[in-house]
C-alpha positions as CSV (number, residue, x, y, z in Angstrom):
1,X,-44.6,4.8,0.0
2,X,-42.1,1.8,-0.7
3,X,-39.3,3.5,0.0
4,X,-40.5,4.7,3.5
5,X,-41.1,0.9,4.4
6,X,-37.2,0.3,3.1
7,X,-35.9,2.8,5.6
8,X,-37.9,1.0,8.3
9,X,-36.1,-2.1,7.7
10,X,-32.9,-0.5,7.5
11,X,-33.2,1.0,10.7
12,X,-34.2,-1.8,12.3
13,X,-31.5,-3.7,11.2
14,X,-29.0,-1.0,11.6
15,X,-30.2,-1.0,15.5
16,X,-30.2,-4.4,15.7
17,X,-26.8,-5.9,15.3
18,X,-25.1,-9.3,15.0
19,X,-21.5,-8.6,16.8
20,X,-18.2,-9.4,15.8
21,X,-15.7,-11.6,18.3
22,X,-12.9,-9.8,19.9
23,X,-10.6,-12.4,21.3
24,X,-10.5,-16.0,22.8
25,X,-12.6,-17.1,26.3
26,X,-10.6,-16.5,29.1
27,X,-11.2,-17.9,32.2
28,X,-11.5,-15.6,35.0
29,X,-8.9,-17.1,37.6
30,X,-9.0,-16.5,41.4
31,X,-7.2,-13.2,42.1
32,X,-4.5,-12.8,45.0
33,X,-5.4,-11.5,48.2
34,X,-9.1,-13.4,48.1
35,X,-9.3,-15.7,51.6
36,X,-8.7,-18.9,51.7
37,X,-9.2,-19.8,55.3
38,X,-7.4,-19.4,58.4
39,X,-4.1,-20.5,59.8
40,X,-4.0,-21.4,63.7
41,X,-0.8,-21.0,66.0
42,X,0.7,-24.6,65.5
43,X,0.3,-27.1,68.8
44,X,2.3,-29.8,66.9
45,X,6.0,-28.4,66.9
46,X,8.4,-28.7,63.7
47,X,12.3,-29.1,64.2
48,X,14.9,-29.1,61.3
49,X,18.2,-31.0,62.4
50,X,17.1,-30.7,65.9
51,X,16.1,-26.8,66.2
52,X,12.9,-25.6,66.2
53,X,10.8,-23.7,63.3
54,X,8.0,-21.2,63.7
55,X,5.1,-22.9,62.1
56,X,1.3,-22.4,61.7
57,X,-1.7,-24.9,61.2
58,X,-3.9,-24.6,58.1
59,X,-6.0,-27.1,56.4
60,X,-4.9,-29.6,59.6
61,X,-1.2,-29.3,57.7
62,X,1.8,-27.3,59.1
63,X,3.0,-24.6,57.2
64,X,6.2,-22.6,56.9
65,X,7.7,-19.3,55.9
66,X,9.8,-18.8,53.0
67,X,11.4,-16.3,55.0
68,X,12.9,-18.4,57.7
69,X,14.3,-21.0,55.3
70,X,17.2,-19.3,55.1
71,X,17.9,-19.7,58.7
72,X,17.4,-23.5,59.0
73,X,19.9,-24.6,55.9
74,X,18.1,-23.2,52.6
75,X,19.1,-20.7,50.0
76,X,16.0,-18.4,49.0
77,X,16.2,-16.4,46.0
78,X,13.5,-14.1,44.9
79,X,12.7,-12.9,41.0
80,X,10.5,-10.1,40.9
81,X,9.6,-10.1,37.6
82,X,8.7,-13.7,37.2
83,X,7.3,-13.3,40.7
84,X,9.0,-16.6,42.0
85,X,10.9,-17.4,44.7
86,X,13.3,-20.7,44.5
87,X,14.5,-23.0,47.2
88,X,17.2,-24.6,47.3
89,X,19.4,-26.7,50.0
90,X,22.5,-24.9,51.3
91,X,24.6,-27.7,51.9
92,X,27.4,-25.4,53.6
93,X,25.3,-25.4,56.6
94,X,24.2,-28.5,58.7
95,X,23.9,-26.2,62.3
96,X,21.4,-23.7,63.1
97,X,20.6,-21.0,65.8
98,X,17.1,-20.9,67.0
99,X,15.0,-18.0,65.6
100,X,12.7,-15.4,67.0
101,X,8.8,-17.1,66.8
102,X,7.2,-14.1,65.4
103,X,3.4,-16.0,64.4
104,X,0.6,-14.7,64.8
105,X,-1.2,-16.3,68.7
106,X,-4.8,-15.4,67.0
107,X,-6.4,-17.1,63.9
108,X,-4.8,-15.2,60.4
109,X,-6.5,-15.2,56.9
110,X,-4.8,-17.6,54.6
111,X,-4.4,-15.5,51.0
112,X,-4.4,-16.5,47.8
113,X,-1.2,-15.5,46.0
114,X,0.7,-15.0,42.7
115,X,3.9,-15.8,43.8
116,X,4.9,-19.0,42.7
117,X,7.7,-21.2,44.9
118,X,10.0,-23.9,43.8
119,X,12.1,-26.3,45.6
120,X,14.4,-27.0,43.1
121,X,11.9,-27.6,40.2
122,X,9.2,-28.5,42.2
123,X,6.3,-26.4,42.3
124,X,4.5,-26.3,45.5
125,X,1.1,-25.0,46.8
126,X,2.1,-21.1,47.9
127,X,-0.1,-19.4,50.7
128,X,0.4,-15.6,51.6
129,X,-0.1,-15.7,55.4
130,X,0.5,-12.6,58.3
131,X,2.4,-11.5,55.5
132,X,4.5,-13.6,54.0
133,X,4.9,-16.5,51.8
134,X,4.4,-19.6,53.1
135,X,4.0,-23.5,52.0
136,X,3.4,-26.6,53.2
137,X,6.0,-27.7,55.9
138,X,5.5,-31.6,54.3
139,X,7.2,-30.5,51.3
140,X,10.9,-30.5,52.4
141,X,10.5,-33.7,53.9
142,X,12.1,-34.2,49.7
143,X,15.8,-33.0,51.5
144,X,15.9,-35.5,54.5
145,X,14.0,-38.1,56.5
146,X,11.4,-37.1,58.9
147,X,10.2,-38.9,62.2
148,X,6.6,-38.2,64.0
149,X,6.2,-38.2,67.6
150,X,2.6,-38.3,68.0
151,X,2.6,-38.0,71.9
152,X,5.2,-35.3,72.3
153,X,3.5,-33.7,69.1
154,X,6.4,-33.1,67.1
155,X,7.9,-33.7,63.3
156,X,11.5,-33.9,63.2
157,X,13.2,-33.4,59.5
158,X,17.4,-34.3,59.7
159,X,18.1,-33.0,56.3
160,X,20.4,-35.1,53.4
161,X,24.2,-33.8,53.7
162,X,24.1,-34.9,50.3
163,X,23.0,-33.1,46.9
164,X,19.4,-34.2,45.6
165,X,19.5,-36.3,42.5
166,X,17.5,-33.3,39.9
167,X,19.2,-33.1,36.9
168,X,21.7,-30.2,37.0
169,X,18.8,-28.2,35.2
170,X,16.8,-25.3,36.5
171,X,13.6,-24.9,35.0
172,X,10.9,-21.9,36.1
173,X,7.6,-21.2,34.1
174,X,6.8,-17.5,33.7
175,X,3.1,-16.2,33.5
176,X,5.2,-12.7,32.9
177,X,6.2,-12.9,29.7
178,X,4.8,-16.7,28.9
179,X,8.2,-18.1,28.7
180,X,10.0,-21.5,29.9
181,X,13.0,-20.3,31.4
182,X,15.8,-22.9,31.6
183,X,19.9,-22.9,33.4
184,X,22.2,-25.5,32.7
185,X,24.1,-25.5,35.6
186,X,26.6,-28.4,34.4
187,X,29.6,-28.2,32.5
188,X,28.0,-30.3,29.2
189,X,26.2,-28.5,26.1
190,X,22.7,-29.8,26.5
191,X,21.4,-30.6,22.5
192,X,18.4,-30.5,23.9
193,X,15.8,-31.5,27.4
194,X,13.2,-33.1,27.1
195,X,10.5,-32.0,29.5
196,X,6.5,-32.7,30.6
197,X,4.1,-30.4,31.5
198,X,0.8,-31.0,33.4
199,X,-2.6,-29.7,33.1
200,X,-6.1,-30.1,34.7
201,X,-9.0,-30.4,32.3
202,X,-11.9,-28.5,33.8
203,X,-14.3,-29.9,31.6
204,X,-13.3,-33.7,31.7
205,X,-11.9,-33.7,35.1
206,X,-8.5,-35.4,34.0
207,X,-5.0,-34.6,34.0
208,X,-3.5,-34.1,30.4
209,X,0.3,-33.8,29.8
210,X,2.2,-32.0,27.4
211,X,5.7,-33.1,25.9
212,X,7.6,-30.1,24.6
213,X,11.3,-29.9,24.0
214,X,14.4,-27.7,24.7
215,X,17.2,-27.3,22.2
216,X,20.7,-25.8,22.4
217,X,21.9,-25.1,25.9
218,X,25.3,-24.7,26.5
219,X,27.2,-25.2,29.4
220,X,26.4,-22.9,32.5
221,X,24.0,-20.8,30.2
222,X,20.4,-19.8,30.8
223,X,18.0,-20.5,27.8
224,X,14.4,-18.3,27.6
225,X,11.8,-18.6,25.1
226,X,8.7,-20.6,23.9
227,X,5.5,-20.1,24.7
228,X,4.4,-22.8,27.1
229,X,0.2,-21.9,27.8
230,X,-2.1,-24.9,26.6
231,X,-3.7,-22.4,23.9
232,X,-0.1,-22.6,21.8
233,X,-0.8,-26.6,21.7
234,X,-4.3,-27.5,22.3
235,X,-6.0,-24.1,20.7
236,X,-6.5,-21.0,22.1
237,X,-10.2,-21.4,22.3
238,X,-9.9,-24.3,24.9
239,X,-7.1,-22.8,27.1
240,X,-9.7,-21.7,29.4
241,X,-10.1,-25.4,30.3
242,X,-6.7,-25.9,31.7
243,X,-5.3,-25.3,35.2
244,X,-1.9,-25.6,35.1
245,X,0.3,-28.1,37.8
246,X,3.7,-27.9,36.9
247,X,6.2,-29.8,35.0
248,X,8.9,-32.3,35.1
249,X,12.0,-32.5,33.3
250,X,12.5,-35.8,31.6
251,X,16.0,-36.1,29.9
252,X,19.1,-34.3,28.8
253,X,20.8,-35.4,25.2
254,X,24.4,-33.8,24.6
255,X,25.8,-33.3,21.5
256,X,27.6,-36.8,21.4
257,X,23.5,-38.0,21.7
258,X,24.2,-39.2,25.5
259,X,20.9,-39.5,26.7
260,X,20.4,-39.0,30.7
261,X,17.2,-39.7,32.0
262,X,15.8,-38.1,35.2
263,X,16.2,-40.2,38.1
264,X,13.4,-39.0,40.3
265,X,11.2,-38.4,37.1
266,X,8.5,-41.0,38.8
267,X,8.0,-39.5,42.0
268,X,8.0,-35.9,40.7
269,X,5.3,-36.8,38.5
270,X,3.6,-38.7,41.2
271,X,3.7,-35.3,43.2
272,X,2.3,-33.0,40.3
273,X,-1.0,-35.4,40.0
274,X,-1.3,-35.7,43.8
275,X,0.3,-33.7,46.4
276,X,-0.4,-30.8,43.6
277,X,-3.6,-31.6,42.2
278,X,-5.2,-31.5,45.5
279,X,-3.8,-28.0,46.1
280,X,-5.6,-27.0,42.6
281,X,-8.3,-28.1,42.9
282,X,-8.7,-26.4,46.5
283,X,-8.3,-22.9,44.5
284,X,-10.8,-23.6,42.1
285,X,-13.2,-24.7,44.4
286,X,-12.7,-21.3,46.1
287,X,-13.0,-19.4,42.3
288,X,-16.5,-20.7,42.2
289,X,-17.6,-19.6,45.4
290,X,-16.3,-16.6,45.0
291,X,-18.3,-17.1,41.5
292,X,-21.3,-17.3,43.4
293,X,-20.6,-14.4,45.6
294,X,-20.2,-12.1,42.5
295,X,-23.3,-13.0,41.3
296,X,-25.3,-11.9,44.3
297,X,-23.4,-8.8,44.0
298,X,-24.6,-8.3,40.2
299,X,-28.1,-8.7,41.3
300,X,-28.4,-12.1,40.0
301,X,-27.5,-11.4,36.2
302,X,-25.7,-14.0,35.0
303,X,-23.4,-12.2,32.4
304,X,-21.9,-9.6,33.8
305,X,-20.2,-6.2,31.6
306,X,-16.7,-6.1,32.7
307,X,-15.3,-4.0,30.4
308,X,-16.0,-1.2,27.5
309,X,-13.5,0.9,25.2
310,X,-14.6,2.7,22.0
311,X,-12.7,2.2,18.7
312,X,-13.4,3.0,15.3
313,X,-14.1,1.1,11.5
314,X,-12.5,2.5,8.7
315,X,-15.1,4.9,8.1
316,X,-15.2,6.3,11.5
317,X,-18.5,4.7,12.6
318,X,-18.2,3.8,16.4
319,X,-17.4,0.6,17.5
320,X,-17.9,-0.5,21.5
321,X,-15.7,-4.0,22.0
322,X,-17.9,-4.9,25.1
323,X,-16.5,-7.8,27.7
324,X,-18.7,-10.3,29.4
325,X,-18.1,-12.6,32.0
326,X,-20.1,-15.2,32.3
327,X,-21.2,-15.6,36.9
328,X,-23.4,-18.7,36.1
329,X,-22.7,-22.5,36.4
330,X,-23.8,-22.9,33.1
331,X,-22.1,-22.2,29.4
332,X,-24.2,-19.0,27.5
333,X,-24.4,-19.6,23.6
334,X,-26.5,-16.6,22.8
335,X,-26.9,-13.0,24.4
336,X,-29.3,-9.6,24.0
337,X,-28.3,-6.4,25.2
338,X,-29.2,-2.9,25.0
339,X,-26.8,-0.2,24.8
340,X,-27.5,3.8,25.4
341,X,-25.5,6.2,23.0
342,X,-24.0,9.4,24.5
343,X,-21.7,11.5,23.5
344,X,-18.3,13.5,24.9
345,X,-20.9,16.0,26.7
346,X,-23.4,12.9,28.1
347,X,-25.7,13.7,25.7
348,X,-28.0,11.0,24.3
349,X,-26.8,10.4,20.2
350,X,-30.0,9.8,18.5
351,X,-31.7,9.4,15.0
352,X,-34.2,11.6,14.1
353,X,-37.3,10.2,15.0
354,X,-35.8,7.2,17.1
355,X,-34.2,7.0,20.6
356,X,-30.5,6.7,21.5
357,X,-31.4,2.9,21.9
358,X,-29.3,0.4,20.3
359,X,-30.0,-3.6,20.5
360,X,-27.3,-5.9,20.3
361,X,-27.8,-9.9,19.6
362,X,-24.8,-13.1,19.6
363,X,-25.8,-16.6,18.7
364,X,-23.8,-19.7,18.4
365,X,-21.3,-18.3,21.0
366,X,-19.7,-20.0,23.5
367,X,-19.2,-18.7,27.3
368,X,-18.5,-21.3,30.0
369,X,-19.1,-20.6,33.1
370,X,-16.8,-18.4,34.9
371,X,-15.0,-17.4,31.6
372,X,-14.8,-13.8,29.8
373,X,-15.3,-13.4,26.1
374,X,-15.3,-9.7,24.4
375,X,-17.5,-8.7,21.4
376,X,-17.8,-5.7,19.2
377,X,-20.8,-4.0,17.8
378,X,-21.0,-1.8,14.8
379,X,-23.2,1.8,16.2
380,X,-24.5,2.3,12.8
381,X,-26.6,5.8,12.5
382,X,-25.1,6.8,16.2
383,X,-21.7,8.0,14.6
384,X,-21.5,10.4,17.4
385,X,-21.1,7.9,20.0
386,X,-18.1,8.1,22.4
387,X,-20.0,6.5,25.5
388,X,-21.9,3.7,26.4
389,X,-24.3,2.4,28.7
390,X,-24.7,-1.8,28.4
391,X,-27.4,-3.5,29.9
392,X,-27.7,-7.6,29.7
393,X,-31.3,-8.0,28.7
394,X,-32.0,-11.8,27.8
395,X,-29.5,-15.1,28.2
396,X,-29.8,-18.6,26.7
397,X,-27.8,-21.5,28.0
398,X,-26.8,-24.2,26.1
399,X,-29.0,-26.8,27.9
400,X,-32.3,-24.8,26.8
401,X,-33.5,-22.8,29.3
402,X,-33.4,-18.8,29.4
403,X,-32.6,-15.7,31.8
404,X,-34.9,-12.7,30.5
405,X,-34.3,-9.3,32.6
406,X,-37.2,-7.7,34.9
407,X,-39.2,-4.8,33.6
């Protein structure tokens, strides 16, 4: 009969489903605590004004703990919310007490870390070593001159008695709540900063920079707000092509339209696309090993199911928003899956006469390698579903070729 042929196609359509997106590509970023490498006991010796630091050796660089800054001529302040710590130079004190070398004699993993540090605005490579938070000993060569004794093995840093030439700005970018946060720490209304931030392009392997704007700061005031990511100005779609390097402030303009531009604005920049850059591009060469490494651990299926959560149309019929994440070099555009229906009780939710199988399809998506994307699935005829089991069954890339699961 015709209309038995009619409910044939209806089911078959109804258990085999175009999704809807969820949300932008995300790119998975390298979580804290994965290895980095290892950090040595130091041979080559580090003195500030003539006393000694404890120091390690990582990467063939020195490095040094935020928590012994304090000690040799620093002022270390620590947000716990924006998960920063900022360095400034204390220049109250020019003489220092040697302090107890507490470093590790054996080989310690280097961790990747959360935590951003500034000196002053200056965002520098962060390391969580024997921990605590450490950086590159290199970078406060920026509050004095420093002499090398090659045969002694030493560096020697005699730091500035004199304030450094920033503007009197402080400026910290917060992953927390997405926010430039600003202080005026002068006496003049600011009618607005200008100010440039930095990103590297994953896919064309440039830097890009961003000119954005502050308005309305008075005198001594702090200033939060704006949404600084690379999706609010270059599309939310393509954020997932950006690492970010940090910014530079450019100018102040008071209300009388003086314009003051930022001395040190060259070699600030000159240190986001080098000294920086190299540190970036360190991490994400360690994401895609670590890539790699989850991909072994999925049994070689490229798109992995990261996430599920049931929701609800607005008739009630059950909806799983399903997240991927893509573990192969290559961008996905199109994606089969099967997903098993059970209910509260783990009991399969069937149709009379048909399994509780139900066969997802995406086309003409887009998932780079190493990014997350989350899609949602209408469970037509299972309207007892409140569980799901997700298996990745075929994968296309976009260069042609195909990933088909084992039977």
């Amino acid at each position: 009969m015709k209309w038995r042929k009619w409910l044939v196609v209806i089911l078959a359509a109804a258990i085999w489903m175009m999704p809807m997106s969820a949300q932008a590509i995300t790119m998975s970023e390298l979580k804290s605590g994965i290895v980095l490498g290892k950090a040595d006991k130091s041979v080559t010796k580090f003195f500030v004004n003539d006393v000694q630091v404890p120091t390690m050796t990582f990467n063939g660089r020195l490095i040094v703990f935020t928590k012994d800054l304090k000690s040799f001529g620093f002022a270390t302040s620590w947000n716990q919310k924006q998960r920063d710590i900022v360095v400034r130079r204390d220049l109250a004190r020019n003489e220092f007490a040697k302090v107890k070398d507490t470093t590790s004699a054996k080989p310690v993993n280097v961790l990747h870390t959360d935590i951003r540090v500034y000196l002053d605005n200056r965002l520098v490579p962060v390391f969580y070593v024997d921990n605590a938070t450490a950086i590159y000993a290199e970078d406060l060569f920026r509050y004095g001159s420093i002499s090398y004794d090659t045969k002694a093995k030493e560096q020697r840093l005699t730091l500035s008695k004199y304030p450094s030439k920033d503007l009197p700005l402080g400026m910290r970018i917060s992953e927390a709540d997405n926010s430039i946060h600003i202080s005026n720490y002068s006496d003049i209304r600011y009618y607005y900063i200008d100010y440039d931030l930095f990103y590297y392009n994953r896919v064309t392997q440039k830097i890009e920079v961003l000119s954005d704007r502050n308005y309305g700061l008075d005198a001594r005031k702090k200033d939060s707000g704006g949404y600084w990511g690379p999706g609010s100005s270059l599309g939310y779609s393509n954020a997932w092509k950006y690492i970010f390097l940090g910014f530079v402030i450019k100018s102040t303009t008071d209300d009388n339209w003086n314009v003051v531009k930022n001395p040190i604005y060259k070699d600030e920049a000159n240190y986001v696309k080098t000294k920086y850059l190299d540190y970036a591009l360190m991490i994400e060469k360690v994401r895609k090993t670590e890539l790699t490494n989850e991909l072994k651990v999925n049994n070689n299926v490229p798109l992995k199911v990261t996430g599920t959560t049931i929701g609800y149309n607005l008739i009630g019929i059950p909806e799983p928003e399903i997240t991927f994440k893509n573990l192969s070099d290559k961008t996905i555009d199109a994606l089969e899956i099967e997903i098993r229906c059970y209910d509260t009780f783990g009991r399969a939710v069937t149709f009379p006469g048909y399994s509780n199988l139900f066969r997802g399809i995406a086309q003409e998506v887009m998932i780079p390698s190493g990014t997350e994307d989350t899609f949602v699935w209408t469970l037509n005829l299972f309207d007892n579903t409140t569980k799901v089991n997700v298996t990745v069954t075929n994968v296309h890339y976009t260069d042609g070729t195909t990933w088909k699961k084992k039977k």
